[in-house]
C-alpha positions in Angstrom: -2.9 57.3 14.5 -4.4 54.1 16.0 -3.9 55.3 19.5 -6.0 58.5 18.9 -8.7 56.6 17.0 -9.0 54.5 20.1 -8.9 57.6 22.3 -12.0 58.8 20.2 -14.0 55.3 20.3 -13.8 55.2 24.0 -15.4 58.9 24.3 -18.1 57.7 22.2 -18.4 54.3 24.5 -18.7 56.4 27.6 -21.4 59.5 25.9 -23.6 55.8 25.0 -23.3 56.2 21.0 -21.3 52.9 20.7 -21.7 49.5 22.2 -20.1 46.9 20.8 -16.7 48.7 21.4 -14.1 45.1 21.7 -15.0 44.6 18.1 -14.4 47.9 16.7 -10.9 48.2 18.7 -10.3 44.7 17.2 -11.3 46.0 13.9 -9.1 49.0 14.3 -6.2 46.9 14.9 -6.9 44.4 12.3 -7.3 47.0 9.9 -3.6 48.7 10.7 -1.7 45.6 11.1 -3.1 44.1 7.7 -2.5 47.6 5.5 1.2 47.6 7.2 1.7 44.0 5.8 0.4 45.0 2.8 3.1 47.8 2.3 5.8 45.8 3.7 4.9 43.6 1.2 4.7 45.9 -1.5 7.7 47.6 -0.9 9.6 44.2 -1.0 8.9 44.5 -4.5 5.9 41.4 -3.9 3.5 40.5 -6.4 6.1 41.1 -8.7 6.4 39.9 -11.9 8.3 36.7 -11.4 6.4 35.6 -8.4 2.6 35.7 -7.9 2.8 33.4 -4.7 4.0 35.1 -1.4 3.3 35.1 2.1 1.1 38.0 2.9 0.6 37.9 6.6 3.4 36.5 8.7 2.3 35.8 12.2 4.8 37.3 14.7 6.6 39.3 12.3 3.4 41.6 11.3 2.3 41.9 14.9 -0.8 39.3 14.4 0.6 36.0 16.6 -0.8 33.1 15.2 -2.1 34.9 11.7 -0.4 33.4 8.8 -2.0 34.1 5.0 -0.4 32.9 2.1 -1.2 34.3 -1.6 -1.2 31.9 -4.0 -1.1 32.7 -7.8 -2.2 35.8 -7.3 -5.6 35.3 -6.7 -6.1 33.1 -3.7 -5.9 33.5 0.1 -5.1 30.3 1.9 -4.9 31.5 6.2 -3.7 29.4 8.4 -4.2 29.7 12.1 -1.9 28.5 15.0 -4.2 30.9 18.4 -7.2 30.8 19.8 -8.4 34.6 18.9 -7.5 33.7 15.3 -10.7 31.1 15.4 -12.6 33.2 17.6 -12.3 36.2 15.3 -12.2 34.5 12.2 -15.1 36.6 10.4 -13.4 39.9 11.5 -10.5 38.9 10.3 -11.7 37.4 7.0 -13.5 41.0 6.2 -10.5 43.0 7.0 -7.9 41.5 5.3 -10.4 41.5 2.1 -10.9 45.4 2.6 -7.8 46.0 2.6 -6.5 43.6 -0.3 -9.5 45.5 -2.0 -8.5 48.8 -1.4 -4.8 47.6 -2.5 -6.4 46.9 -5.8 -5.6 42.8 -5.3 -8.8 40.6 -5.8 -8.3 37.7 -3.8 -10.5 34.7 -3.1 -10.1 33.1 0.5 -9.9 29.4 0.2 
């Protein structure tokens, strides 16, 4: 539960064992919202075997405003960004969306 592992990162903020605690609730977030897109997109039956291009992250309707990803062919990731925090976070962003393609057993390259 994303709430609970939040609960648990601040008790480690306030005993002084984590620091940088913005980018690990970012992270966190990152990380849930991409693996639920992932699913949604799985269960919609996507990559199938008729279509290798899809949209993988859709902005408002994944809960990341701003966040759009497109899969093309299969094997690349073309994101597109329409917010601030997109550009700001971009690296964060980049890396979690990878993990989780990767654990999803998709190998993507980011264009």
């Amino acid at each position: 539960n994303l709430a609970k592992e939040i609960r648990q990162l601040r008790k480690q903020v306030q005993r002084g064992e984590t620091e940088d605690v913005d980018d690990i609730i970012l992270r966190l977030i990152l990380r849930r919202k991409v693996s639920d897109a992932i699913l949604t997109r799985l269960a919609l039956d996507l990559p199938a075997d008729d279509t290798n291009t899809y949209r993988l992250i859709n902005g408002e309707g994944d809960g990341l405003s701003g966040l759009a990803v497109d899969i093309i062919g299969g094997t690349h990731a073309i994101i597109m960004s329409s917010a601030a925090w997109v550009e700001i976070h971009k690296c964060a962003i980049l890396s979690e969306i990878e993990n989780a393609l990767k654990e999803a057993h998709e190998e993507v390259q980011f264009d």
